[in-house]
N, C-alpha and C positions, 0 to 999 in steps of 0.2 A: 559910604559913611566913614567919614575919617576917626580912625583909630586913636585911642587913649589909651599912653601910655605912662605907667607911675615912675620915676626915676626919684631915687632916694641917693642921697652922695653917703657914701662910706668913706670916712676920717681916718688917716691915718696918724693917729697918735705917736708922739714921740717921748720917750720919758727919759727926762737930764740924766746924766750919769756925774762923777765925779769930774770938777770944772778941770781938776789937774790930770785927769787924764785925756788923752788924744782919743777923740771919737769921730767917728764917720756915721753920713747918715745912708740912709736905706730908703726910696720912697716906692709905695707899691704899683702893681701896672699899672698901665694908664697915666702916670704921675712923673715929672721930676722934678728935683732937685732947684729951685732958685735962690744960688749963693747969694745975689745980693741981697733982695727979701728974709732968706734966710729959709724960707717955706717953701713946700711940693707941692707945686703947680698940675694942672692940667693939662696933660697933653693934647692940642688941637689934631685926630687923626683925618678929619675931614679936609685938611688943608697941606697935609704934608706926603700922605697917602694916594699915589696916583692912582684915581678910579676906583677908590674905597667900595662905592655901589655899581651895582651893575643892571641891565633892564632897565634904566627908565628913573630910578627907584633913587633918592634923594637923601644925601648925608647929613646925620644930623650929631654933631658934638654931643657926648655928656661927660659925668666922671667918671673919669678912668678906662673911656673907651666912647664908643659912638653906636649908631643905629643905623640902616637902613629903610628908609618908611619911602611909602607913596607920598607922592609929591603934594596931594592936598591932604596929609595927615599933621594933626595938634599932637602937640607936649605939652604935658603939664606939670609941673614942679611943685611938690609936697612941702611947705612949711610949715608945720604942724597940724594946724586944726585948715590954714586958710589954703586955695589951689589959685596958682599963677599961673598961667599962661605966656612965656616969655617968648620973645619974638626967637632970639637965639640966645638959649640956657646958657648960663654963666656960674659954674660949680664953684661955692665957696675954696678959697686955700686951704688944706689940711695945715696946722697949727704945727711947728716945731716947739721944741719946750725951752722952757726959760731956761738963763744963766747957761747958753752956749754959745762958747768961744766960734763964731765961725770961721776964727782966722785961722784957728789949730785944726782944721777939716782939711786933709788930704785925700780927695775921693782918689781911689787905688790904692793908696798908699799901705805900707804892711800893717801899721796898726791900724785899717778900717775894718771896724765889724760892727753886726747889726745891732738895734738896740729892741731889748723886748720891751711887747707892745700888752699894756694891760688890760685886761676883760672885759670888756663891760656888754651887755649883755642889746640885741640887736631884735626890733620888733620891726616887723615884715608888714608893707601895705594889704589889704584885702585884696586876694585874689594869689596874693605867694605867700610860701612856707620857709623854711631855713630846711638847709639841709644840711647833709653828716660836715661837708667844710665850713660851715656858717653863713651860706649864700642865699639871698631872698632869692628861690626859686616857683614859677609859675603855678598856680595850680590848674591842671586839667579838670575840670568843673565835670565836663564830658565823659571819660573814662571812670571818674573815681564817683559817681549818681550823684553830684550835689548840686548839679543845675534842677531848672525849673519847668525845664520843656515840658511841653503835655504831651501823650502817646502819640500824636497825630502828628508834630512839630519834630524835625531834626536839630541837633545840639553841633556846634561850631566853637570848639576852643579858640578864647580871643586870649592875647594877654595880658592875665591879671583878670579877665573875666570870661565869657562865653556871648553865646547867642542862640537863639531859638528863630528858627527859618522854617515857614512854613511848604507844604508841600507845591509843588507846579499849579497854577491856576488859583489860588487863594492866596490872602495876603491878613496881615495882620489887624488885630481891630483889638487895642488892648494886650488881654494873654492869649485869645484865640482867634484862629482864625477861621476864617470865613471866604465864600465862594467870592471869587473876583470877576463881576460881567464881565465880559471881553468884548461882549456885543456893544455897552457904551462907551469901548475904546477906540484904539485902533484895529478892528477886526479884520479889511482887507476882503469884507464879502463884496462879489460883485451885487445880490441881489440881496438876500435876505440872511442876517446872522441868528441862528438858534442859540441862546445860553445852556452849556448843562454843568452840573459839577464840578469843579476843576477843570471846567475846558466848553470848548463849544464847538460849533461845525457851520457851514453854509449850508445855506437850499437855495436852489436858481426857481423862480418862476417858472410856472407850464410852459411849455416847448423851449426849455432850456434842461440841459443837463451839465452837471459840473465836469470841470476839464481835472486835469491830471493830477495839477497842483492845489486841487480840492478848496480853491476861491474865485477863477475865475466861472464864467458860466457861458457854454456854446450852444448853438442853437441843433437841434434834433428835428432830423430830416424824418416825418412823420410818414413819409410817403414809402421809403428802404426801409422803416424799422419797422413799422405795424401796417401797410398798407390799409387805412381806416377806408377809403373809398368806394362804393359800388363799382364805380367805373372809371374817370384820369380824377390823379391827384397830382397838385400844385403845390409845393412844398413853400413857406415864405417862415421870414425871420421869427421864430418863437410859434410859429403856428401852419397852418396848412387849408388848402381850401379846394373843396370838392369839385367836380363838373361831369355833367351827365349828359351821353352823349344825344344826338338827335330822336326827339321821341321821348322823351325822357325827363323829369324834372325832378331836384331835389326835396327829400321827403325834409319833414320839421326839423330830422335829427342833423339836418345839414353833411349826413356821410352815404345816406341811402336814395336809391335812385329809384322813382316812378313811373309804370307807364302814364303816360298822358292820352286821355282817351279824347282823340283829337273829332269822334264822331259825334258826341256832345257838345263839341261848341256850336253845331249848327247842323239844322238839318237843308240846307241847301250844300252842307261841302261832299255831298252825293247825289246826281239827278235820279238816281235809284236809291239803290242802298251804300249803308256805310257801313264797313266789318273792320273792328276795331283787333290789332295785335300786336305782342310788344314791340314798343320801337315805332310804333309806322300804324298806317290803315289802307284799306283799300275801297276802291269802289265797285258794288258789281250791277250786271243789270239782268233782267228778267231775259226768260227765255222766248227766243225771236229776237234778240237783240244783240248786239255786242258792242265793246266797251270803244271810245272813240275819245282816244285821247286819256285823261286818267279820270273824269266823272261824270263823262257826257256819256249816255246811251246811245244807238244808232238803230234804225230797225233793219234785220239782216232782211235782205231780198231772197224768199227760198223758192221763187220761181225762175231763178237765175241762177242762184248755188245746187239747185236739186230738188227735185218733190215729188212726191207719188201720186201727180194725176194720170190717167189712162190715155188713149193714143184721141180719143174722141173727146176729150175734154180740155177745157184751157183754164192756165193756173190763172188766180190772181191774186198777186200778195196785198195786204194791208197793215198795217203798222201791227207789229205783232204778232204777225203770222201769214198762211196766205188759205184760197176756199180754192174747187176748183168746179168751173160751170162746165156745160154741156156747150161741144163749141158748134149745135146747131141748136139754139134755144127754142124754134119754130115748132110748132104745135099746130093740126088742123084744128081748120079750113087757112093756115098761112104758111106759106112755103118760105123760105129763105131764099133772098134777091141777093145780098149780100153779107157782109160781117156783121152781125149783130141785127141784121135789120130783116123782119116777116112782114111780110106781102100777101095780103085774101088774093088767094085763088080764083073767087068768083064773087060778083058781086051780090049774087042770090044768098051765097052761102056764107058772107059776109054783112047779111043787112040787118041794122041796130050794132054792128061791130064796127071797130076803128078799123081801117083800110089797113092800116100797116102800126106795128110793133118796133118802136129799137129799143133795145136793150144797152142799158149803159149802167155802169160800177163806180164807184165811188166810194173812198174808205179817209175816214178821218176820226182825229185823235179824241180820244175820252174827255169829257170836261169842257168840250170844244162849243161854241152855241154859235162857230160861224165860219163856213169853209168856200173856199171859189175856184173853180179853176177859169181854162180859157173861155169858153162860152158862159158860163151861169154863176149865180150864185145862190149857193144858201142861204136862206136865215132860218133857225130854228125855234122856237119861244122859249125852250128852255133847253138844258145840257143835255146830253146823252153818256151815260158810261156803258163803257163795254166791259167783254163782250157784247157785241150787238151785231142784229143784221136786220134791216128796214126794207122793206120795200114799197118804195112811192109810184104811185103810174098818175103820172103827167098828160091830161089830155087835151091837143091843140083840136079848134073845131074850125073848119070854114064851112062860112054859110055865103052863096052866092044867091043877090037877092031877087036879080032878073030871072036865072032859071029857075030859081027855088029850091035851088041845089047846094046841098049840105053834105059834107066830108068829114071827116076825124082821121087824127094819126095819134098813137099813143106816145109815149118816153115810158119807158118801164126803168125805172132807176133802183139798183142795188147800190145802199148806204151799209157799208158794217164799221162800225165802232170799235179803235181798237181799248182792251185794255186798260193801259194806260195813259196820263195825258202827253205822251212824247214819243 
């Protein structure tokens, strides 16, 4: 704000003295002497003065000396009631007095001396005072209480008047001041500016935290500062993102990890059972069985791995397990001819009986309504579950029609059922 400054010219009067005597004149600082005019000029120090100012700071002429002011400061020159503004101040000539000889003026000369200068009484612009040698000097508005600042507002002597400067962050609005948003300025937040009293701050968005210089905003590795994740965390620009390992899926909260009970999506993803634990599942199978591959069952052979039949008996496994027969099944009146096979002794002691007995085994699965092997086949009308054990006898007849001779042999078939259908 360029400064206003009052500049009043102080006259220096000269009063005649007697024409017959030799006088000399006197003109005051700032001022000389122009014999031809006859009057005391203005001294120009802005122009005869090397480097009058110094900093920057701009010379400006008045009466009886000059000023220093910043380069975009006004002058303004008092003539009575009206104020001029002149491009560059031009101070009236102080008046020499009438009826002098200026040709009898020997300036040096012995007989120069001064001439007194009479009273007159000198009123000082607003803002200066006269002091003890009669000079308009400033007044301190600031020191002496006669400014207007309010208690909140700091006081700045200008001169010839003052100023009231409000505090950091508030600016003027009339006599008071008031909070100055900074937020609808130039705030310099990267993300979001908060106003508060005399001042304000940033805030960065979630997964930003502010940097050093308390504007910009970096991103916050969520992953080293709070590790939020059950299990890996992915750390990305302003945010972060969970992952659960195999077995596992994200709970709603998107930071907690789930078992996934993977024996509920189906009950075929075990031919047995499915035992569900975290992370993972297993499959298992019943006993007589072991696991063949990771959900298939297998029936274990325990007349091959081991089993507690006796030295006269013979194992035979079935899905499931194994039984163990008598390894001479023969019963009188039938002897045993061969492996499996009873032969009547006699035919007296055989009559209304079948000639001969074999003995045969067969074991198939629960649920099953239809098994074959190499010779025969079953059909059964309806399923069987096991455990089970069947016995069928199978009886062939020959009848010869010329002698009239009629024979039988039996099949005695053991059917057991395992368990389960596999």
């Amino acid at each position: 704000m360029p400064g206003i400054y009052m500049i009043m010219a102080m006259l220096a009067h000269v009063v005649a003295q007697e024409a017959e005597e030799p006088v000399t004149y006197t003109c005051t600082d700032g001022y000389e002497y122009d014999p031809v005019r006859q009057v005391c000029k203005d001294i120009d120090e802005c122009a005869i003065v090397p480097d009058a100012c110094k900093g920057g700071m701009k010379c400006y002429n008045h009466f009886g000396g000059y000023l220093c002011l910043p380069q975009n400061a006004q002058i303004f020159v008092s003539r009575g009631d009206e104020m001029v503004q002149p491009t560059e101040p031009s101070p009236p000539n102080p008046p020499v007095p009438p009826n002098v000889n200026s040709q009898n003026v020997q300036p040096g000369s012995p007989s120069e001396r001064r001439l007194p200068v009479p009273y007159r009484p000198v009123h000082c612009s607003p803002g200066f005072a006269l002091d003890e040698q009669n000079y308009c000097r400033d007044i301190d508005e600031c020191n002496t209480g006669r400014h207007t600042c309010s208690a909140d507002q700091t006081c700045y002597n200008t001169r010839g008047s003052f100023l009231c400067q409000c505090p950091p962050g508030y600016q003027k609005n009339g006599d008071q001041c008031v909070d100055r948003d900074e937020c609808l300025m130039s705030h310099y937040c990267m993300h979001r500016c908060v106003n508060v009293p005399g001042s304000y701050y940033c805030e960065c968005n979630s997964g930003y935290q502010l940097a050093s210089n308390n504007h910009s905003c970096v991103d916050v590795n969520e992953c080293q500062v709070s590790q939020p994740c059950d299990h890996q965390c992915y750390n990305l620009m302003g945010s972060f993102i969970c992952h659960c390992r195999q077995g596992y899926e994200l709970a709603p909260d998107s930071v907690s990890c789930l078992d996934i009970d993977e024996c509920a999506f189906s009950r075929y993803m075990c031919q047995y059972a499915c035992v569900n634990s975290p992370g993972e599942y297993s499959c298992t199978c019943p006993e007589g069985y072991e696991l063949q591959g990771t959900r298939t069952c297998q029936d274990i052979n325990e007349c091959e791995t081991g089993h507690k039949c006796s030295e006269d008996e013979m194992c035979w496994n079935y899905y499931g397990g194994f039984r163990c027969y008598p390894k001479n099944p023969c019963q009188e009146p039938y002897v045993r001819t061969s492996e499996n096979r009873c032969v009547c002794s006699s035919m007296s002691a055989c009559r209304g009986l079948p000639q001969s007995i074999v003995y045969k085994y067969m074991n198939i699965h629960s649920d099953r309504t239809r098994s074959s092997n190499v010779s025969a086949m079953l059909v059964l009308t309806k399923s069987l579950e096991g455990p089970l054990e069947i016995i069928i006898d199978l009886e062939m007849i020959t009848h010869h029609t010329v002698t009239n001779y009629r024979t039988s042999s039996l099949l005695r078939l053991t059917i057991i059922v395992g368990p389960f259908p596999f």
